[in-house]
C-alpha positions in Angstrom: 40.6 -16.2 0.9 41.4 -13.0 3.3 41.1 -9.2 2.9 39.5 -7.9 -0.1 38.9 -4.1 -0.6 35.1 -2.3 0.2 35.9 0.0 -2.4 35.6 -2.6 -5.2 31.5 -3.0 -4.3 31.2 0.8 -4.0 29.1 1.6 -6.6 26.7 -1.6 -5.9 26.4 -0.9 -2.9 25.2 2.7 -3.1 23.0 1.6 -6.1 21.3 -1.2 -3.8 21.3 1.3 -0.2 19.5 4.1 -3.1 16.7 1.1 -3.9 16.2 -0.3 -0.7 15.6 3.1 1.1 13.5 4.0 -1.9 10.7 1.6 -0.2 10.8 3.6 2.7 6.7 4.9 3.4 7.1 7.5 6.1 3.3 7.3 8.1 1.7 10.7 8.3 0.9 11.5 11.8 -3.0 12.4 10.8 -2.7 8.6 9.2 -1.0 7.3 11.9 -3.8 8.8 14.5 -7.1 8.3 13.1 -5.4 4.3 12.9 -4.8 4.4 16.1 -8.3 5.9 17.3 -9.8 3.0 15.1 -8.1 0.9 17.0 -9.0 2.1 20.4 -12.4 2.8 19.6 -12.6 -1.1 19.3 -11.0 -2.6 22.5 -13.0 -3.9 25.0 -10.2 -5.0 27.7 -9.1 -2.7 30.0 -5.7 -3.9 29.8 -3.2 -3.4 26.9 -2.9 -6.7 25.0 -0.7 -7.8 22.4 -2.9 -7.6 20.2 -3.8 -3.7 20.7 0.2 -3.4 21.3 0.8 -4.7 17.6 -1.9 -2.7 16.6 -0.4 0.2 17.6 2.9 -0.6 16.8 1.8 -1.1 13.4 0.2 1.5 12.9 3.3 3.7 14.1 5.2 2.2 11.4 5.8 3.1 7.7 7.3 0.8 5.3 10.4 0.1 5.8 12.5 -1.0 2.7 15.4 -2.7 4.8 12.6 -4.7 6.5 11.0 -5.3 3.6 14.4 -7.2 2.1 15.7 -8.6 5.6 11.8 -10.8 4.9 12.1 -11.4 1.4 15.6 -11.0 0.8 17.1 -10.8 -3.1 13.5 -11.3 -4.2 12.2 -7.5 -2.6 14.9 -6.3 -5.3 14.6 -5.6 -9.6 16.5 -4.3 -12.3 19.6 -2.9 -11.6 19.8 -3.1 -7.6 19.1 -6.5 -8.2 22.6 -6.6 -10.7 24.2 -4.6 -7.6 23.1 -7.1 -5.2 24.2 -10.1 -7.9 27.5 -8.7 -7.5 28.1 -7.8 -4.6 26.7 -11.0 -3.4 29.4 -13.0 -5.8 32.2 -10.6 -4.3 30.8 -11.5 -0.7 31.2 -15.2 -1.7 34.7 -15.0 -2.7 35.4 -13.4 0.7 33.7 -16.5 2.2 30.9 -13.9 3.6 27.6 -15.8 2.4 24.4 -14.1 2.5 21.0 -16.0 2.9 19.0 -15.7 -0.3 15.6 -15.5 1.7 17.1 -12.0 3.6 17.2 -14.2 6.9 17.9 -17.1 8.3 14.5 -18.0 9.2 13.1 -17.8 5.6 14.2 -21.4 5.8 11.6 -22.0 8.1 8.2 -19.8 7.9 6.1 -22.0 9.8 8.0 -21.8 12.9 7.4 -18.7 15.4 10.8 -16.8 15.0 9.7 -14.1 17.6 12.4 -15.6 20.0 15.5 -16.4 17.0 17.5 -18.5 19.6 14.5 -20.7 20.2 13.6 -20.9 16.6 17.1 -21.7 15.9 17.1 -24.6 18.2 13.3 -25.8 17.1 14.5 -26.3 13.4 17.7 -27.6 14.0 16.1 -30.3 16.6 13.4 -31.2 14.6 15.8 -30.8 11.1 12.6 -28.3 10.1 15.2 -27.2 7.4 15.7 -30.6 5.3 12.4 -29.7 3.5 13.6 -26.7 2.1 15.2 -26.6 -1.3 16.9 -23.2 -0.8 18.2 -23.6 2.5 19.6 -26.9 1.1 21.4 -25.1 -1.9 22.5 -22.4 0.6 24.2 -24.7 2.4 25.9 -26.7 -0.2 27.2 -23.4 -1.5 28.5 -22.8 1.6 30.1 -26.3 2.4 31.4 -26.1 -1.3 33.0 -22.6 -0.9 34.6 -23.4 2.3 36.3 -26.9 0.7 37.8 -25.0 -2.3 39.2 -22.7 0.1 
C-alpha cells in the first residue's frame, strides 16, 4: 500500500513526542561534578580507560526518554501514549513501515555486544542468535504476513 497522509497520526504523535520527552532528567552541573570528582578521586591509571571514559560519560548524561524507549521500546510507554503509540504503530503497519516492539533491533538479542550494530547484526544472523526469541519471531511473521497480503 503507498502514500498515506502524516497528518492522520498528528495528534498521536505529539501525545507520544509529549511522553517520551517527559522522561527527560536534565543532570545539574553541581551533580554532574562532584560525580565526576568521585570518580577521579578513584583512578589509579594514569591513562584514560574506558572504564573512567564511561564513567564520565555517564555521569554527563541525564535521562534521556528517547533512549530510554529506543532500549525498551513500547514497554517504556503507559496510558495514553501507549494508545498513541498503538495507533500509530497499526497506521505504520498498513504503510508496510514496521517498528520493532523491543525499540531496536537488538532487543532480539541482549546477550550479544551491540556496541559495533554491523557486527552484532552479522553475529546473530550467523549463529541464528534470534530463533530463540519469541518476539523477534512474531515480529517477523508480522512482517512476512504484511508483506504477502500486500
Amino acid at each position: 500500500m503507498a502514500g498515506g497522509n502524516l497528518d492522520e497520526l498528528a495528534a498521536d504523535l505529539i501525545v507520544l513526542r509529549q511522553a517520551i520527552t517527559a522522561r527527560d532528567v536534565p543532570v545539574k552541573t553541581a551533580a554532574a561534578r562532584a560525580e565526576i570528582d568521585a570518580v577521579f578521586d578513584k583512578v589509579r591509571s594514569a591513562e584514560v580507560t574506558d572504564g573512567l571514559r564511561n564513567s564520565v560519560t555517564s555521569a554527563l548524561s541525564g535521562r534521556d526518554g528517547w533512549r530510554d524507549v529506543k532500549q525498551s521500546g513500547s514497554r517504556a510507554l503507559a496510558g495514553h501514549a501507549l494508545t498513541a503509540f498503538t495507533r500509530i504503530d497499526a497506521w505504520m503497519r498498513k504503510h508496510q513501515v514496521f517498528i520493532v516492539p523491543g525499540g531496536e533491533l537488538e532487543s532480539f538479542n541482549r546477550t550479544t555486544p551491540s556496541g559495533n550494530k554491523s557486527a552484532w547484526l552479522a553475529t546473530v544472523l550467523e549463529n541464528r542468535l534470534y530463533e530463540g526469541d519469541a518476539e523477534a519471531h512474531l515480529f517477523v511473521q508480522g512482517v512476512s504476513q504484511q508483506l504477502a497480503c500486500s
